[in-house]
Backbone as JSON, one array per atom type, in Angstrom:
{
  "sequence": "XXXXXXXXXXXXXXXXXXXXXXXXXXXXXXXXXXXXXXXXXXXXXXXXXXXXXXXXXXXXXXXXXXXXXXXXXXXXXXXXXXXXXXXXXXXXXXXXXXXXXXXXXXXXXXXXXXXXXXXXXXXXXXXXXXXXXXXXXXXXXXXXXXXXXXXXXXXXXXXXXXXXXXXXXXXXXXXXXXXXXXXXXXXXXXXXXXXXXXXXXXXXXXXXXXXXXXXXXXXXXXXXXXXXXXXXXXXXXXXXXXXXXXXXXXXXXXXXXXXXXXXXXXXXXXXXXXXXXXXXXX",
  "N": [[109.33, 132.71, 210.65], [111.12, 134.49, 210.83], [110.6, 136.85, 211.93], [109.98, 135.5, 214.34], [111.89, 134.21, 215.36], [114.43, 136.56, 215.82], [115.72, 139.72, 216.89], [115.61, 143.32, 216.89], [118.41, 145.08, 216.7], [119.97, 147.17, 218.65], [120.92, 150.99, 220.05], [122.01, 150.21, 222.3], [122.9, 147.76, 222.04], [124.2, 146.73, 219.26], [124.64, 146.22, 216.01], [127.03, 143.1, 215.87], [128.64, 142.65, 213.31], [128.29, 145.23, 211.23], [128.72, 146.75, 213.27], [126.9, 148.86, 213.21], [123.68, 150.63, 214.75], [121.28, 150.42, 213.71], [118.57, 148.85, 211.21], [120.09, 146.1, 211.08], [119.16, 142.73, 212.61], [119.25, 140.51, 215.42], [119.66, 137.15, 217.01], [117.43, 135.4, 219.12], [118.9, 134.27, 221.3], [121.31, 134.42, 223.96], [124.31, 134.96, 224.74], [123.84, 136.36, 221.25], [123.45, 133.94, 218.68], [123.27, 134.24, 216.28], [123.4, 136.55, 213.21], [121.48, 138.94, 211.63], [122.77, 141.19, 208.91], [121.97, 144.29, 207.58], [124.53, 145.32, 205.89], [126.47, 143.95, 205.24], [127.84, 141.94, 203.54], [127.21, 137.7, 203.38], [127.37, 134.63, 202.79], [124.75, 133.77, 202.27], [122.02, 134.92, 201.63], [118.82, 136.77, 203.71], [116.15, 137.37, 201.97], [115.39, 140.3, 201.9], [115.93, 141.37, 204.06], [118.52, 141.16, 204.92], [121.77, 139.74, 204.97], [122.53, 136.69, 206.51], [124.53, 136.01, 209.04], [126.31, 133.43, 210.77], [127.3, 133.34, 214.5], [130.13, 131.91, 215.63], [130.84, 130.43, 219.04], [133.17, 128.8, 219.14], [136.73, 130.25, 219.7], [138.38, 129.59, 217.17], [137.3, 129.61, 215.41], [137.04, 131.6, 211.89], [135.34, 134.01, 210.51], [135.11, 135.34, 207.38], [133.92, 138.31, 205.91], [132.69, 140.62, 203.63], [132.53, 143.97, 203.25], [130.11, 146.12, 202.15], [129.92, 149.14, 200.81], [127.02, 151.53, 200.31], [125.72, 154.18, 198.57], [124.1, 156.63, 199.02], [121.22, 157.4, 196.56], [121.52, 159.95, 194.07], [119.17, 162.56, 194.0], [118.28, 163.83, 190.62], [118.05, 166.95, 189.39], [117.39, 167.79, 186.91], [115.55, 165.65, 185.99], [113.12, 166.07, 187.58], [112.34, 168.0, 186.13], [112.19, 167.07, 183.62], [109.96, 165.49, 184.03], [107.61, 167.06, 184.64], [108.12, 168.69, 182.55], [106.69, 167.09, 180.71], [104.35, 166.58, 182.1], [103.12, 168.56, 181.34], [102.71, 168.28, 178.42], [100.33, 167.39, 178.61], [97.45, 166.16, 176.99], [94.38, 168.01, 176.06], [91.7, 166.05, 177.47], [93.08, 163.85, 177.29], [94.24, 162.58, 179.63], [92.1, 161.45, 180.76], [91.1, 159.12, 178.82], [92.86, 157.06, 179.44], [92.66, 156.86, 181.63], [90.59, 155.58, 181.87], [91.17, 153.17, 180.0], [92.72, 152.14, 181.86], [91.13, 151.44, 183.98], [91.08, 153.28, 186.27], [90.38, 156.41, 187.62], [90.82, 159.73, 186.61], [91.91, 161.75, 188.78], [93.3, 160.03, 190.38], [95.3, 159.37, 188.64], [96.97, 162.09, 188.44], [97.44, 162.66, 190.49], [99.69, 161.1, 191.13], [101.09, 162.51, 189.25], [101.38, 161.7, 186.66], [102.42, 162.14, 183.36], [103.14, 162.75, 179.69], [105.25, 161.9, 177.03], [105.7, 162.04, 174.53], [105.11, 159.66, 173.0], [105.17, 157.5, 175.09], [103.41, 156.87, 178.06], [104.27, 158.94, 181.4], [105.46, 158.16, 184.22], [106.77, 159.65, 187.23], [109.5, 158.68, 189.78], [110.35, 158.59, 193.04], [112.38, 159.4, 195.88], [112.19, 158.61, 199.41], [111.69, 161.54, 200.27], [110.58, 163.1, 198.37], [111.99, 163.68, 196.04], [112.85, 163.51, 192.9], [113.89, 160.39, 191.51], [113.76, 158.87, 189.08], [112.63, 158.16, 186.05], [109.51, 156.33, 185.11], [108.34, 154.77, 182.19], [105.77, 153.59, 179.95], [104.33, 152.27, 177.46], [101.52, 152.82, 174.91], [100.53, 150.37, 174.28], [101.05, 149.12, 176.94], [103.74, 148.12, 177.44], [106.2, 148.52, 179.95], [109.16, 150.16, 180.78], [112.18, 152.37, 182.22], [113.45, 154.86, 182.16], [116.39, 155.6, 180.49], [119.26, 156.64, 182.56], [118.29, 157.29, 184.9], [117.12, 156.17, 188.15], [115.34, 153.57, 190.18], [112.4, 153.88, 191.89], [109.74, 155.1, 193.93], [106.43, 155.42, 193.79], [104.87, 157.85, 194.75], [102.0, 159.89, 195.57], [100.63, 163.0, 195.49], [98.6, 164.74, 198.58], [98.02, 162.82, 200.64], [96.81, 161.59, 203.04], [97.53, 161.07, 205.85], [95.71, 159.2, 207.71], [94.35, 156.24, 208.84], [95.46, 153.01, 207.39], [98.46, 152.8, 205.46], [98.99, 151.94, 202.47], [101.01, 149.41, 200.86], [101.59, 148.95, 197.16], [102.4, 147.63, 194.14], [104.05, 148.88, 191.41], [102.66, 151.96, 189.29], [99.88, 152.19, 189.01], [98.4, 149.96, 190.46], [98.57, 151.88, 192.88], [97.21, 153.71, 191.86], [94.64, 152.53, 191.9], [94.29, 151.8, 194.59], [94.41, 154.23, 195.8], [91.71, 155.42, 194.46], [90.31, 153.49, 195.71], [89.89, 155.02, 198.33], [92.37, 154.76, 199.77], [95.1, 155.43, 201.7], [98.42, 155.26, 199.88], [101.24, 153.8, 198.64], [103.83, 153.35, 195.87], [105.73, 150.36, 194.98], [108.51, 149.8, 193.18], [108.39, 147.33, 191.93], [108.16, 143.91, 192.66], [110.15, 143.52, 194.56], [112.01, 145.37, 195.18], [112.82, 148.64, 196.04], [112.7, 148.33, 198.67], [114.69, 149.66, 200.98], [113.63, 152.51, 200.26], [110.75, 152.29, 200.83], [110.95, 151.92, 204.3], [112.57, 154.07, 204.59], [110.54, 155.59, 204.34], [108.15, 154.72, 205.7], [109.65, 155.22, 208.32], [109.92, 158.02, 208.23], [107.2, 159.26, 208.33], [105.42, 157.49, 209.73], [103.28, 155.68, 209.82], [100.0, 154.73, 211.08], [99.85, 151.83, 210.63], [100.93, 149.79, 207.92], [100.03, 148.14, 205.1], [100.85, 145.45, 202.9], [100.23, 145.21, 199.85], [99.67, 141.96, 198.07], [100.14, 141.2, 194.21], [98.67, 138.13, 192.75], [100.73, 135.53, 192.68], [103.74, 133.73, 193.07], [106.01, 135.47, 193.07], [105.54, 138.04, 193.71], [103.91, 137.24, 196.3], [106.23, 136.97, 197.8], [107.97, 138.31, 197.57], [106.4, 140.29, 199.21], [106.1, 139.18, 201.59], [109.01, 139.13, 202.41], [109.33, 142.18, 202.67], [107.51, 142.92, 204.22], [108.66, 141.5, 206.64], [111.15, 143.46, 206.97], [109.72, 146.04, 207.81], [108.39, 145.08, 209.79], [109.99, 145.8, 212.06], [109.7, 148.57, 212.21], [107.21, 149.74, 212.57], [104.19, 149.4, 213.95], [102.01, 147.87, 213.27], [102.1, 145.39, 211.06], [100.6, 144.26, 207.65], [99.97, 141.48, 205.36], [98.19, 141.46, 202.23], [96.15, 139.25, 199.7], [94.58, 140.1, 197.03], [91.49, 138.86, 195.94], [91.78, 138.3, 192.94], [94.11, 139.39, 189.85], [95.43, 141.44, 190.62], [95.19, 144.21, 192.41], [94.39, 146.54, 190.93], [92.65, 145.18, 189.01], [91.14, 143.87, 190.41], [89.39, 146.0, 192.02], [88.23, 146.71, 188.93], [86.78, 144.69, 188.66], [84.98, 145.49, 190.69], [85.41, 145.88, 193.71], [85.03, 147.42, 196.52], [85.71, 149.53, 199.09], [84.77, 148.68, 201.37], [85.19, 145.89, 201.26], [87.78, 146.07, 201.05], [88.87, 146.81, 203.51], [87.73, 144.15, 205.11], [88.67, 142.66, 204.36], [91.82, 143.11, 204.89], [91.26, 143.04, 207.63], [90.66, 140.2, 208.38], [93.19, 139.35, 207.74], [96.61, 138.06, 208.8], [98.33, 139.9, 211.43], [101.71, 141.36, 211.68], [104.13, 141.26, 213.77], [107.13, 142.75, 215.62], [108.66, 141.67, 218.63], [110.47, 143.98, 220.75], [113.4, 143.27, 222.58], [115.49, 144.87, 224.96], [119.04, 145.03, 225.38], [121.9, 144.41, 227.35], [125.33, 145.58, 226.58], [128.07, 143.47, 226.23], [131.57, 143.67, 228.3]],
  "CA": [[110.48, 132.34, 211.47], [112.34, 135.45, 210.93], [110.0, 137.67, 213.09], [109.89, 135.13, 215.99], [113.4, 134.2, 216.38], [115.03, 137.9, 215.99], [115.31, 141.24, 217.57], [115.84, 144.13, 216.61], [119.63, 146.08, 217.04], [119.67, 148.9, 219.44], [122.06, 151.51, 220.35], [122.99, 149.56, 223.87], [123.47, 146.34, 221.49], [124.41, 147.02, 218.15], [125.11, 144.98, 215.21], [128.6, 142.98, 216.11], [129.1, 142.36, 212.04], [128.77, 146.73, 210.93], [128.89, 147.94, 214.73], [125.52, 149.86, 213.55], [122.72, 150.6, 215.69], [120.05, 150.09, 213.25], [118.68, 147.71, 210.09], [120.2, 144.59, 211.58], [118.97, 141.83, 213.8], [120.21, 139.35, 216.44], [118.66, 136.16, 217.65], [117.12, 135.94, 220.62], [119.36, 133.7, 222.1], [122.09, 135.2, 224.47], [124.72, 135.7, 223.67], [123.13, 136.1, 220.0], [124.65, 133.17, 217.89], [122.91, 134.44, 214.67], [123.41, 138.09, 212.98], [121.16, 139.29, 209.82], [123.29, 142.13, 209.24], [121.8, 144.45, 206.44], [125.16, 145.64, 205.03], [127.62, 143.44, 205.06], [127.32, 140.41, 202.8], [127.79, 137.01, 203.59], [127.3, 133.35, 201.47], [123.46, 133.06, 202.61], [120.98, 135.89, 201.56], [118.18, 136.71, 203.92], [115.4, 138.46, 201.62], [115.4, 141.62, 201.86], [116.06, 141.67, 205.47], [120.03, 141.15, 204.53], [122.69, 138.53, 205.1], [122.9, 135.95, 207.99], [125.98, 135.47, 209.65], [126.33, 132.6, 211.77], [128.53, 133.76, 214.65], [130.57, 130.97, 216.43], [131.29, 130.56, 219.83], [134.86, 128.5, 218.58], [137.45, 131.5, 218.76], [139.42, 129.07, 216.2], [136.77, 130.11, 213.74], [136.81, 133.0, 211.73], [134.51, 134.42, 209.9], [135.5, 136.47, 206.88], [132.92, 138.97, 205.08], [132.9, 141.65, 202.34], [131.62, 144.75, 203.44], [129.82, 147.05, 200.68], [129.11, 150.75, 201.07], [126.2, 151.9, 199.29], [125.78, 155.4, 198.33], [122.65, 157.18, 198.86], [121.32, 157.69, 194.83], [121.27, 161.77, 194.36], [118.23, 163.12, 193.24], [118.23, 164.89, 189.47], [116.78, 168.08, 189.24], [116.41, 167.78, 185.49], [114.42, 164.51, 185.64], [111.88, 166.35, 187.61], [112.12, 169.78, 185.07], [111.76, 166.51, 182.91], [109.07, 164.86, 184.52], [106.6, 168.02, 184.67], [107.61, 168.8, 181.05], [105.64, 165.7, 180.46], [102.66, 166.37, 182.08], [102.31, 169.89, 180.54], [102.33, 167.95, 176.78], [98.94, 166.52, 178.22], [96.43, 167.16, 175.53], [93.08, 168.09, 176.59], [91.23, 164.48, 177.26], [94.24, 162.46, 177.06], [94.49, 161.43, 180.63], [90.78, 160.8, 180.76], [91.34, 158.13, 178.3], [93.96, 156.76, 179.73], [92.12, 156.25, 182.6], [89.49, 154.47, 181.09], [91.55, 152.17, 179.89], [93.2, 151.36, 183.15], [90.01, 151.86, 184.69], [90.45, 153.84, 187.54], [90.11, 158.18, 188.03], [91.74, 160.88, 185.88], [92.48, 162.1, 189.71], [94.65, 159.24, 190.99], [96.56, 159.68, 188.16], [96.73, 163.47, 188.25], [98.08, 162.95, 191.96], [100.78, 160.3, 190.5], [102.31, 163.13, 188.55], [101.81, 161.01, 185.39], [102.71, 162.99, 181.66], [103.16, 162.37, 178.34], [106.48, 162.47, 176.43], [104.75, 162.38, 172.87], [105.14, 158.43, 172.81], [104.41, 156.95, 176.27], [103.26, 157.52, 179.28], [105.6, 159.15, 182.54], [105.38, 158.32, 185.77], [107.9, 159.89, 188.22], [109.77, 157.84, 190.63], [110.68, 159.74, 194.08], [112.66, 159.25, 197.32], [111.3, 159.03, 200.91], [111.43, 162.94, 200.76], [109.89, 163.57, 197.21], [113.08, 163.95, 194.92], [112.55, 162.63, 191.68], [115.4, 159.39, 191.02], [113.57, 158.4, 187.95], [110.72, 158.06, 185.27], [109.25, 155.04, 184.74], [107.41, 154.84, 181.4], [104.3, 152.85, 179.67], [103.62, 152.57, 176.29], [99.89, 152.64, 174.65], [100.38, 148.75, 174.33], [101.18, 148.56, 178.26], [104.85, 147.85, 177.79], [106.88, 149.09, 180.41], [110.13, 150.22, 180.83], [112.86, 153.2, 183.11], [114.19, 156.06, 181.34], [118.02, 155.51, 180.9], [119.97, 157.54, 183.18], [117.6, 157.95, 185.92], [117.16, 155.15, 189.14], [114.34, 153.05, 190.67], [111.97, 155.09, 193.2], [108.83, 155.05, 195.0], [105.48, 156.54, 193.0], [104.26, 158.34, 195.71], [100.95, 160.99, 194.99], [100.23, 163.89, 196.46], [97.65, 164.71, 198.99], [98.28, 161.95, 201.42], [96.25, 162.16, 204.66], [97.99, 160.36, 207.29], [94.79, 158.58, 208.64], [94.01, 154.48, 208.17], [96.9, 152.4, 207.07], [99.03, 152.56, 204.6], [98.72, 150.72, 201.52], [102.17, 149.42, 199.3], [101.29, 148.29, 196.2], [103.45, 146.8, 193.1], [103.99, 149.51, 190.41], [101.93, 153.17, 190.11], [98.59, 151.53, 188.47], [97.64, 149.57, 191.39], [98.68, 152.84, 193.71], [95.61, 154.23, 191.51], [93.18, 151.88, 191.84], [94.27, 152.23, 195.74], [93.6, 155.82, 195.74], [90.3, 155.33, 194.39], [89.35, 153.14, 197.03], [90.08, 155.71, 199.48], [93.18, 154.76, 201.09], [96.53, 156.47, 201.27], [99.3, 154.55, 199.08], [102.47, 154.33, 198.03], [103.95, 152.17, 194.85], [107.1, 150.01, 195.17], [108.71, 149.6, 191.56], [108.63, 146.02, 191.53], [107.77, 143.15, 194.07], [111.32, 143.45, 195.65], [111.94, 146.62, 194.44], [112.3, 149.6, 196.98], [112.85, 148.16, 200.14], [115.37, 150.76, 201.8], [113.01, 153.7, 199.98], [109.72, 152.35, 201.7], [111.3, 152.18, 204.91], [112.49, 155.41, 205.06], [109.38, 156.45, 204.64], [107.18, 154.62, 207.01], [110.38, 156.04, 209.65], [109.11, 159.78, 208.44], [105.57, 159.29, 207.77], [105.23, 156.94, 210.67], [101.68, 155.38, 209.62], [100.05, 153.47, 212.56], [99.69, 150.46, 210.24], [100.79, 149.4, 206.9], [99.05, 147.24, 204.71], [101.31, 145.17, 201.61], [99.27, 144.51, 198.91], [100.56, 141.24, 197.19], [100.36, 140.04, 193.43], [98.56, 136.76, 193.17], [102.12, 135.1, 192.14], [104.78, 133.43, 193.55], [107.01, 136.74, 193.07], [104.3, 139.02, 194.57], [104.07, 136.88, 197.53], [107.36, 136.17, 198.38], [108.43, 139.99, 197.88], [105.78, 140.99, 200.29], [106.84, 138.75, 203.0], [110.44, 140.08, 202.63], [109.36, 143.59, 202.5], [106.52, 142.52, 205.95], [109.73, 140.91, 207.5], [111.75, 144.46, 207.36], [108.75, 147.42, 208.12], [107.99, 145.29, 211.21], [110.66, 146.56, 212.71], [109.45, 150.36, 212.48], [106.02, 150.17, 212.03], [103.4, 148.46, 214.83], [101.23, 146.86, 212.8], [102.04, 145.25, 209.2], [100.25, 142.99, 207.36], [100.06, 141.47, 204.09], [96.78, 140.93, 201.98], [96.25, 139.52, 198.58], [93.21, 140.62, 196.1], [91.01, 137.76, 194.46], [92.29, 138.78, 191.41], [95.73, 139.25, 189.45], [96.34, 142.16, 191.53], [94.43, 145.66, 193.16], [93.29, 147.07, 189.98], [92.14, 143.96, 188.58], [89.94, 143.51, 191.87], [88.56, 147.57, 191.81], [87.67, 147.01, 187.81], [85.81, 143.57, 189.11], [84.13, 145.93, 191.71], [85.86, 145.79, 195.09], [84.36, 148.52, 197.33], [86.33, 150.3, 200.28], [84.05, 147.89, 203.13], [85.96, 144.31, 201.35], [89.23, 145.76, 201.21], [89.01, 146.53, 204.73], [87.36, 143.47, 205.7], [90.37, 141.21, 204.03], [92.98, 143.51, 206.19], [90.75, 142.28, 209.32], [90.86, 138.93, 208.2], [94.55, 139.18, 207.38], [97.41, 138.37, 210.46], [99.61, 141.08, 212.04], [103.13, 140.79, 211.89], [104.91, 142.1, 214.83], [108.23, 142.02, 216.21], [108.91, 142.22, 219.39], [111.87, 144.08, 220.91], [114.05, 143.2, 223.71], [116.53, 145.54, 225.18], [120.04, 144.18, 226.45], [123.6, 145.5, 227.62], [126.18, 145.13, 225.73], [128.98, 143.01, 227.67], [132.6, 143.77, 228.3]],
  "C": [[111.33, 133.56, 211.78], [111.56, 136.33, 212.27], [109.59, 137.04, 214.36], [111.3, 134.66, 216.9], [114.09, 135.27, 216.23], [114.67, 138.73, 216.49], [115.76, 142.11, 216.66], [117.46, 144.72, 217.04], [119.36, 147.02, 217.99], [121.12, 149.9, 219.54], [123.33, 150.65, 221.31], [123.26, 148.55, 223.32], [123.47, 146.41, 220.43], [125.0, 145.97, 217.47], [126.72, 144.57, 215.54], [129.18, 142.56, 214.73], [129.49, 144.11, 211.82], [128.75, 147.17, 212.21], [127.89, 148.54, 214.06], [124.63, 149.51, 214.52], [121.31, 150.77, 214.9], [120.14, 149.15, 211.79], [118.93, 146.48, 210.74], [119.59, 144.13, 212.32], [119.63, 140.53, 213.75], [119.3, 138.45, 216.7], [118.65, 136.0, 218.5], [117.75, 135.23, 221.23], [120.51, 134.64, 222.72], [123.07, 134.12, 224.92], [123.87, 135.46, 222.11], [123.78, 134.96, 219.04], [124.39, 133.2, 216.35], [122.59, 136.25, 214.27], [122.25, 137.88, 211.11], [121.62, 140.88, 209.75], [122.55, 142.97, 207.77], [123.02, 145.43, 205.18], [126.2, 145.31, 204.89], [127.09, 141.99, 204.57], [127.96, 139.37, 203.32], [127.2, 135.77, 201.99], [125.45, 133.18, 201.41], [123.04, 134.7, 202.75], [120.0, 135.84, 202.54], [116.95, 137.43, 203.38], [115.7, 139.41, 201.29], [115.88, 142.39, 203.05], [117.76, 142.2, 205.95], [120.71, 139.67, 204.42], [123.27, 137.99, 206.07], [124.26, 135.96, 207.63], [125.91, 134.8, 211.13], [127.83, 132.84, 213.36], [129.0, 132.05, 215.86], [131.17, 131.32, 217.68], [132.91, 129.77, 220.2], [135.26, 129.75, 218.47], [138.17, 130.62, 217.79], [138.37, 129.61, 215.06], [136.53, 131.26, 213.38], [135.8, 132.85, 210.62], [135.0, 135.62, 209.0], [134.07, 137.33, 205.72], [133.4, 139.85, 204.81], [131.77, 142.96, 202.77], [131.14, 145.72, 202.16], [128.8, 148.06, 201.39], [128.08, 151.16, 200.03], [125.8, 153.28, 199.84], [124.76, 155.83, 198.37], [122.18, 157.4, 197.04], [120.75, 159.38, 195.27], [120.0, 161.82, 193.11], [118.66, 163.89, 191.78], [117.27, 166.12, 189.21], [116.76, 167.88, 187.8], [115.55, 166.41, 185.19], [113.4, 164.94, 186.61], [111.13, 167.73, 186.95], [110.99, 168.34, 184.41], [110.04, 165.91, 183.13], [107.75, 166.18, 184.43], [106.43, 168.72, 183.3], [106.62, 168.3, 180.45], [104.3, 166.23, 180.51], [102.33, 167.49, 181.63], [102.32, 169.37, 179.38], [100.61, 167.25, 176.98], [97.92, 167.34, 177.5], [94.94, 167.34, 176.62], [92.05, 166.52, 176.4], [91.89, 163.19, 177.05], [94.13, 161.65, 178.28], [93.14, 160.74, 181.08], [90.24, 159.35, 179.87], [91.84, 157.07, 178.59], [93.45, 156.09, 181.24], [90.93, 155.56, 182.65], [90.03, 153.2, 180.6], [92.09, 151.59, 181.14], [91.88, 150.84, 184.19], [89.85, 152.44, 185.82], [90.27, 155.54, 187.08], [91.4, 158.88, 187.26], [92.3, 161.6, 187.54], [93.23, 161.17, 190.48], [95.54, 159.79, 190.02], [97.05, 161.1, 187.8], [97.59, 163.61, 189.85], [99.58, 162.12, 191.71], [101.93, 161.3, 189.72], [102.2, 162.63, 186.97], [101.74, 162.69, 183.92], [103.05, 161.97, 180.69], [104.32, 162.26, 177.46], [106.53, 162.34, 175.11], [104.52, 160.9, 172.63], [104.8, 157.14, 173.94], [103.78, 158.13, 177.69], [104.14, 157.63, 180.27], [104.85, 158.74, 183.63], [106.49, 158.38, 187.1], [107.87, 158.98, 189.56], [110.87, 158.59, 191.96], [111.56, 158.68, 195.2], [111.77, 159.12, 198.24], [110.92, 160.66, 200.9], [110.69, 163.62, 199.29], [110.82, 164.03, 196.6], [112.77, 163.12, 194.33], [113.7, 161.91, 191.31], [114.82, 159.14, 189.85], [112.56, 158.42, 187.2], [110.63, 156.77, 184.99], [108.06, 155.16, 183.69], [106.62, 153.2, 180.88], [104.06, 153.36, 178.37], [102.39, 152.21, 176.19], [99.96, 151.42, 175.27], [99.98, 148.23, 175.96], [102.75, 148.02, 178.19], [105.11, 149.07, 179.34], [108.67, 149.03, 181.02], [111.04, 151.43, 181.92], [113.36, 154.32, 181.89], [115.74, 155.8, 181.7], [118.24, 156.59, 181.65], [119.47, 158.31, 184.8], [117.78, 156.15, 187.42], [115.34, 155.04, 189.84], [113.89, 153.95, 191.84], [110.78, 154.62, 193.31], [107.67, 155.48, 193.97], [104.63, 156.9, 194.03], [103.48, 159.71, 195.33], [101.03, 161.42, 196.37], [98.95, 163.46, 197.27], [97.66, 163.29, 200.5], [97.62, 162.0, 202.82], [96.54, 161.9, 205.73], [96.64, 159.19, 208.1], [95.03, 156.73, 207.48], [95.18, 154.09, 207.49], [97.08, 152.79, 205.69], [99.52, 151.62, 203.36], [100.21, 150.6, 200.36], [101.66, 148.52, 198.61], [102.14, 148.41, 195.33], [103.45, 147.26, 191.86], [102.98, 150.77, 190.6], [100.35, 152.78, 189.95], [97.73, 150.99, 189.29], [97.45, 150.41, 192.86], [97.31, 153.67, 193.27], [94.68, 154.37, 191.94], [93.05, 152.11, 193.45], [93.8, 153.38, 195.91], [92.31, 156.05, 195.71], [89.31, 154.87, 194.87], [89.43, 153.15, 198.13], [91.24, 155.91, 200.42], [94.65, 155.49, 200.59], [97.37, 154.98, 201.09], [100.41, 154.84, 198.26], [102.83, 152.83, 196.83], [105.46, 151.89, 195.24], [107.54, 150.13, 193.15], [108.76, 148.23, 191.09], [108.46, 144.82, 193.28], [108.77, 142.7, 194.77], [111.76, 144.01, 195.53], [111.72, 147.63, 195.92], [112.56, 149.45, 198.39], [112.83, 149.46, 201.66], [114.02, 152.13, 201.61], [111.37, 153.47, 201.35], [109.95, 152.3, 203.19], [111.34, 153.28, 205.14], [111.38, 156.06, 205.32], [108.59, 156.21, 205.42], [108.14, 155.43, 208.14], [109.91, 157.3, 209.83], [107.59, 159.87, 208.6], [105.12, 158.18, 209.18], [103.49, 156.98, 210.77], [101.28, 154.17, 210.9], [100.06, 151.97, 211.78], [99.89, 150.77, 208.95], [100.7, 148.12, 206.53], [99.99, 146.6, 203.04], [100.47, 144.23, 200.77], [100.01, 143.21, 197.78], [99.91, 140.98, 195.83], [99.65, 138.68, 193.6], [99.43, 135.63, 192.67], [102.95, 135.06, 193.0], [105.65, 134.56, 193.85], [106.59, 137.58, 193.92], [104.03, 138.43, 195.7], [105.03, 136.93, 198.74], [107.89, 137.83, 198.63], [107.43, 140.54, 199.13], [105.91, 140.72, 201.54], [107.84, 139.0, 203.46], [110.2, 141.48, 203.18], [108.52, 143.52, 204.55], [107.61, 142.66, 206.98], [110.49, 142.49, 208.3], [111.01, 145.41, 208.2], [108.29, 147.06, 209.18], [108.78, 145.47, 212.47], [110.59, 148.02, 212.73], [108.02, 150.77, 212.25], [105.14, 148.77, 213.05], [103.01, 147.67, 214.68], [101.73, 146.86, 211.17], [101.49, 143.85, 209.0], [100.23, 142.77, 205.94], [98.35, 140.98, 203.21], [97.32, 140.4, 200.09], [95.02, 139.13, 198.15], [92.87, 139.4, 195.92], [90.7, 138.33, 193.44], [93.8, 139.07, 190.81], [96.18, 140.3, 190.4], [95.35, 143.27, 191.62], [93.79, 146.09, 192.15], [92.52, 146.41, 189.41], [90.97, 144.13, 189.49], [88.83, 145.06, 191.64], [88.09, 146.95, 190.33], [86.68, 145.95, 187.7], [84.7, 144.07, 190.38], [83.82, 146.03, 193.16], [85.34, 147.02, 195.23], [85.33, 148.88, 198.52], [85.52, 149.0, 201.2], [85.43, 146.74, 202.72], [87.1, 144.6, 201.48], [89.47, 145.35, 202.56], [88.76, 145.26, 205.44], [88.58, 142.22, 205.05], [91.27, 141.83, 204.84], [92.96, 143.3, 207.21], [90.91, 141.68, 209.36], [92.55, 138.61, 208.21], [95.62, 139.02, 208.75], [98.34, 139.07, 210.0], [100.7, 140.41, 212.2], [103.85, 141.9, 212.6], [106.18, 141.93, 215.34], [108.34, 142.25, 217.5], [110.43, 142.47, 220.02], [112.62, 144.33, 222.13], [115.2, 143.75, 223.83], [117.18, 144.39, 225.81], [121.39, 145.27, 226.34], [124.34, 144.46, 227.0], [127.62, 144.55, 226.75], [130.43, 143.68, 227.76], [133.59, 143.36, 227.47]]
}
């Protein structure tokens, strides 16, 4: 519903909740009588997308909302001193282990950045531009947890080729198992987790198609349709797929091949928006 009754914001028609010229959309009716504005809150959440505001064509009614500024989060240069401390404690044959148990390639996770900090495992958590906001660790067991003092981020590996879509997947583990079956991938930190960060980055990285890998779970679904809803506003083609199996690595350690992924992303529908210019009135 969201991607057939909305547009997109533009400069020449900009949100009438923040006056911005991007993030928000209007409904296609004209005048618009419905705003999802993404930074000004109202009583009714939309996703991830933001917060409707119903606008009335009564001037007796007002409409009052709470605007909230949010601060870019500043990169730490010592959580990426920290973060590379890490991976120089790796012992000789540690991450080869390590990737045996997960089951995918000592070189996904070698492109992940992952280290050691004598007790779990690291895995640095980046910006759109590759500043490190945080570590996200993994004990033996498979707990996982954030390093106090640091913030939620992206696990984005080197090497990245720009070709064939773009794959988000739900933590760095299943960014792995992606890796290993060829395609370029980025990790959210959680299945609603990241939003703004993956954005930015399809805006720089401007992949002809990304591909959200869901979770086979209520949570993992529902986050990927939120996340679909936003990126098809800056990105041509998005679609959503999900594994038969608990989730991407699961599927690779059951013996998915590069042909089936692709052939579930064929199978899978495109979510497009389309976007209608208008003038803004008097």
């Amino acid at each position: 519903m969201l991607l057939d009754d909305f547009r997109r914001v533009t400069k020449a028609c900009p949100c009438p909740i923040c006056e911005r010229p991007d993030w928000c959309l209007l409904s296609r009716d004209d005048p618009p009588s419905r705003v999802i504005c993404s930074r000004t809150e109202s009583k009714q959440r939309w996703g991830e997308a933001g917060w409707l505001h119903v606008l009335r064509k009564d001037a007796r009614q007002v409409v009052r909302v709470r605007k909230v500024h949010v601060l870019p989060p500043r990169p730490d240069t010592g959580l990426r001193r920290l973060a590379e401390e890490c991976r120089g404690r790796l012992r000789p044959g540690q991450l080869g282990r390590f990737a045996d148990q997960l089951g995918v390639t000592t070189d996904s996770l070698w492109r992940l950045g992952v280290g050691w900090d004598g007790r779990n495992w690291t895995f640095p958590m980046s910006n759109a531009g590759g500043a490190v906001l945080g570590i996200r660790l993994r004990t033996p067991s498979g707990r996982k947890f954030s390093l106090t003092g640091g913030r939620d981020g992206l696990f984005i590996p080197t090497a990245l080729t720009g070709h064939g879509p773009l794959l988000v997947t739900e933590g760095p583990t299943d960014t792995t198992a992606a890796l290993d079956l060829g395609f370029d991938a980025v990790g959210r930190p959680s299945c609603r987790g990241g939003t703004r960060l993956i954005t930015e980055l399809v805006r720089r990285r401007k992949p002809g198609s990304v591909v959200i890998v869901a979770d086979a779970d209520v949570a993992g679904r529902g986050g990927a349709d939120d996340l679909a809803s936003v990126l098809a506003c800056y990105c041509r083609e998005v679609r959503v797929i999900e594994p038969p199996a608990k989730d991407l690595r699961d599927w690779l350690r059951f013996g998915a091949t590069p042909a089936e992924v692709n052939d579930l992303i064929a199978s899978s529908t495109r979510l497009t928006l389309a976007v209608r210019s208008c003038t803004r009135r008097a």
